[in-house]
N, C-alpha and C positions, 0 to 999 in steps of 0.2 A: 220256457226260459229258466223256470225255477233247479227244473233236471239238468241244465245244460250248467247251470252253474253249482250246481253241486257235485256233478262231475269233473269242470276244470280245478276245485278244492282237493279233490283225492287225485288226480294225478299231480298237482304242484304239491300237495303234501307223501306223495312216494317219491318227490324227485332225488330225494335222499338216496334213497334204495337204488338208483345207477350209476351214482356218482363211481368214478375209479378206484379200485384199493391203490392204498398207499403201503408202500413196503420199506422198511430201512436199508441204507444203501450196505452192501456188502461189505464195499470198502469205503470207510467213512472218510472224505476230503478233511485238511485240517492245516491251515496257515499258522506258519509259526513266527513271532515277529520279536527282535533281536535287536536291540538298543547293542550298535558296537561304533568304539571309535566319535567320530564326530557323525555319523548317521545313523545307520540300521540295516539289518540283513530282515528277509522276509522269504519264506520257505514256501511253498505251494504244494501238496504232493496229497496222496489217497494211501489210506492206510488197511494193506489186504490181512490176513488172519492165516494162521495156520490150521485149523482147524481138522487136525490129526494127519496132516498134508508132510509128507517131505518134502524143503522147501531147497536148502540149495542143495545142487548136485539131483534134485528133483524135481517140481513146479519152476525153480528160476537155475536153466541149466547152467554150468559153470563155463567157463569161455565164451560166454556170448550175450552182447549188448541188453542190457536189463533197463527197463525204465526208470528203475529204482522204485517201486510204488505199484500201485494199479493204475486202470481206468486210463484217462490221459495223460502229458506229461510231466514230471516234473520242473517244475520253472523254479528258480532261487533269485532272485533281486538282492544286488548289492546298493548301498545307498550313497556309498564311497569309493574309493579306487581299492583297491583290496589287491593282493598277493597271496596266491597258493601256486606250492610246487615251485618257487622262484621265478612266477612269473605276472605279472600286474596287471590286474582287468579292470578297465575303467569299469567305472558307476554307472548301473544297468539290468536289466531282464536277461535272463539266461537258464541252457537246459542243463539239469542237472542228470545224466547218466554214470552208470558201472558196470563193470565186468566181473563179476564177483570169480571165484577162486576157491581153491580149497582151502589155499596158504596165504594166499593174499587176494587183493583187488585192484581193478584197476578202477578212480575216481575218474569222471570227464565232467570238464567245464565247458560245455558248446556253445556256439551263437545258436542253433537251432531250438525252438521252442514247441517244435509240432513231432516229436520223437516217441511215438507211446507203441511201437512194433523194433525191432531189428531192422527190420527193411529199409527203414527210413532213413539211420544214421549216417551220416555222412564224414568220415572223419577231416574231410577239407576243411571242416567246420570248427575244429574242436580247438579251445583258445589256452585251455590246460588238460595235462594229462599227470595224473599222480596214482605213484602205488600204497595200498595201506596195508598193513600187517592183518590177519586177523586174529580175534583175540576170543577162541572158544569161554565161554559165558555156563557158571556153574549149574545155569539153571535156566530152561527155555522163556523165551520171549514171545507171547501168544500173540501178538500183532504188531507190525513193521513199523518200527518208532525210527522217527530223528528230532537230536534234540541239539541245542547248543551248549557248554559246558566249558569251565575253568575259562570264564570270560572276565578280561583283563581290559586295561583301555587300548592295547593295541594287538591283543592277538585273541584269540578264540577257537573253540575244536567245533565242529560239525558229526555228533557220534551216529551211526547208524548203526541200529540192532534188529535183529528175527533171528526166530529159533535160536540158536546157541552159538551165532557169530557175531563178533562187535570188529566194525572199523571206525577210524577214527579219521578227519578231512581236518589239519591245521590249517586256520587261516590267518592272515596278517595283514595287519594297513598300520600308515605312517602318518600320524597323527601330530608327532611333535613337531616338525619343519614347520606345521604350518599354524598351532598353537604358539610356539616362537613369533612367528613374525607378527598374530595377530597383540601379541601382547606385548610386543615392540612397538605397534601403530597405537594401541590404547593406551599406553601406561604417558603418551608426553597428549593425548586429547582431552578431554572434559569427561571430568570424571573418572580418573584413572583406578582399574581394578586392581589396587593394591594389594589390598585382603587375598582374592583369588591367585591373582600373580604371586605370591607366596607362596601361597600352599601349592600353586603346581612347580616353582623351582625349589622347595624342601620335597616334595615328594617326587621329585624326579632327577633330584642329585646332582642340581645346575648352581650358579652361583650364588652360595650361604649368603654371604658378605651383601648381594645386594636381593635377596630373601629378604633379610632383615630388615634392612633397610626400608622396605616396602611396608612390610608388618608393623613398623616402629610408624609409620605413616598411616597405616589402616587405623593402628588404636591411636593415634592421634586426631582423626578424622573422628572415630565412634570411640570415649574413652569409657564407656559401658558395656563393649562387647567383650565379654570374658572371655567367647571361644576365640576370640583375634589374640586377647592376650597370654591365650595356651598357646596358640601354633609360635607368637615370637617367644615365647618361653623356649620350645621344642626345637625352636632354628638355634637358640643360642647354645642349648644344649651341645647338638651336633655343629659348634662351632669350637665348644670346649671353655665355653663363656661362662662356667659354675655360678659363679656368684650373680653376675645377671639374670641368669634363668631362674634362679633361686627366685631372686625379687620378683620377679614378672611373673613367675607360677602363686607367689605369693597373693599377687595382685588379683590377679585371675581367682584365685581361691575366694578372696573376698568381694569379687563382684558376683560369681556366681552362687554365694550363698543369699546375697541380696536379688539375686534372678530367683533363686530357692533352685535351680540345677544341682542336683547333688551328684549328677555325672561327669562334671567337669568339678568339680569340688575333688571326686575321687581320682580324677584323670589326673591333676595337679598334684593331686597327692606322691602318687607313686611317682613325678615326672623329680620332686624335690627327695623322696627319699633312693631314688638313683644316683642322683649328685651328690647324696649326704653319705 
């Protein structure tokens, strides 16, 4: 008994020794997640390497259906109704392919989500088609990047780079209609977002006059919030309200040196030495 168990000790202490090696993946999977609009875009794709490889017009020939990626497909989820190419795809899982080019590409936005061969594609499928320029890159790209960039609240690029080609996928959704109407329904309920509903019709070029209005309401509500009584200083500005804005940048100045904010102190500063 005493052999018998001092033999089952040496093999449960080699069991180490046939565990499987573990290897890194070739091409490393890598979700990319994108705050756009009132949702979110989210990227799914494998990221292959060039590794002294020619890559297009080489390893990913030119004219024909690309995964964009390694391994499996890649899928993009939109989180909102979005527009590429002049065309609207609701909110949804979708495959992301191209045709890459020597001069240009072609982008697909497909229903299909199980696309990782040529074989598979089906163009009955595809819900956008867009072409992108390409734009040779001074200096190689060692592994197939997409990233999102010059993101705005209602547009966004999708850039994809290797080796020494970048294209670029505009994308767009419509945000205001329906910011509008929700701030149509809140501004006469409980609790009207006065504050906020200012600052999105001063920064989107909607009606100053009832801007104001709102703001003149927000620091009436909070008369301690110096950043409420920068933005109505800034609406009166851009209403040509000098001597107003004066006062109210004033005001602002001196709540936020009693917050001790010395960045609104400076913001006021220069908002009164524009007017002066």
């Amino acid at each position: 008994m005493k052999n018998f168990l001092s033999l089952a000790f040496v093999l449960v202490a080699c069991l180490p020794c046939f565990a499987p090696v573990q290897f890194p993946s070739a091409s490393p999977t890598q979700t990319v997640h994108q705050q756009f609009g009132l949702a979110a875009i989210d990227l799914d794709y494998s990221r292959p390497g060039m590794k002294g490889r020619k890559i297009f017009g080489g390893l990913v020939p030119y004219d024909k259906v690309w995964r964009t990626g390694a391994n499996g497909a890649t899928v993009i989820t939109f989180g909102d109704e979005v527009t590429i190419g002049g065309t609207k795809i609701p909110a949804g899982k979708y495959g992301l392919l191209t045709i890459p080019g020597s001069s240009d590409w072609t982008i697909i936005i497909t229903k299909q989500l199980d696309v990782n061969q040529p074989a598979l594609y089906k163009p009955e499928n595809d819900l956008a088609k867009v072409k992108a320029r390409v734009k040779m890159l001074d200096a190689p790209v060692e592994t197939f990047t997409m990233e999102f960039a010059d993101v705005k609240q209602n547009s966004c690029n999708l850039i994809m780079k290797w080796e020494t080609s970048q294209v670029v996928l505009p994308i767009q959704t419509d945000i205001d209609t329906r910011i509008m109407m929700q701030i149509d329904t809140a501004i006469i309920g409980k609790n009207p977002p006065y504050y906020s509903a200012a600052g999105y019709y001063f920064n989107n070029n909607k009606d100053l006059h009832k801007a104001e209005e709102w703001a003149k309401k927000a620091t009436a509500e909070d008369p301690d919030a110096f950043y409420m009584f920068y933005l109505l200083a800034e609406i009166q500005e851009k209403l040509g309200k000098k001597a107003e804005a004066i006062a109210t940048a004033t005001k602002s100045i001196e709540l936020s040196k009693k917050a001790q904010n010395q960045d609104y102190v400076a913001l006021n500063e220069k908002l009164i030495a524009r007017l002066k």
